[in-house]
C-alpha positions, 0 to 999 in steps of 0.5 A, a space after each residue: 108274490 113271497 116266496 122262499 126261493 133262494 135260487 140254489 135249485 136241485 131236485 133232490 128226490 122232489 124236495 128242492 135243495 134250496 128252499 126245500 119246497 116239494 116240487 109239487 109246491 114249486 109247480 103249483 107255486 102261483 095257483 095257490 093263495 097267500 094264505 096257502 102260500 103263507 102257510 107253507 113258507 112258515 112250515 119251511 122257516 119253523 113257525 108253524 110247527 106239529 113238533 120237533 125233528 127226531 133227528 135234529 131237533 129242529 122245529 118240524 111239521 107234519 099235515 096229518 097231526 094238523 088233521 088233515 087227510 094227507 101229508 106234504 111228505 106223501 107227494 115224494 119219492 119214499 125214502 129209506 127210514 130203517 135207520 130211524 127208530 121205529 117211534 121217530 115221527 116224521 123227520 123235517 123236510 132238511 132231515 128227509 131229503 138226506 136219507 137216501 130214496 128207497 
């Protein structure tokens, strides 16, 4: 079975330090399909992506822009985004887990 673990765990706020999977991810790891599974290890690497990290400019991915319900992001702990400009769309995972938890 793939998968992005790099075994330099720590849960930052529910974002995995390491391979930046949501703890949710990472629990539900070995229930979900190769093609789940696919999906999510290109979002992590940057070959599926929505458009560019605001505060990187690194490739970035968000749920709702590929027209689904709900984002991958909704799952964590909010964080504090007053420093971000109010047009930023959605930060990557790397750029998220740096802001601090609301």
């Amino acid at each position: 079975m793939k998968t992005p673990c790099i075994a330099a765990c720590k849960n930052n706020e529910g974002i995995c330090s390491g391979c930046h999977r949501t703890m949710d991810e990472i629990v539900n790891w070995r229930h979900f399909s190769d093609q789940q599974r696919d999906e999510i290890i290109g979002n992590l690497s940057g070959r599926l992506t929505t458009h560019t990290c605001p505060s990187c400019n690194q490739p970035a991915q968000c749920d709702i822009s590929q027209g689904k319900s709900s984002c991958w992001c909704f799952g964590l702990e909010k964080r504090d985004t007053e420093s971000l400009a109010a047009h930023d769309s959605c930060l990557c995972r790397k750029c998220l887990s740096k802001l601090p938890t609301a």
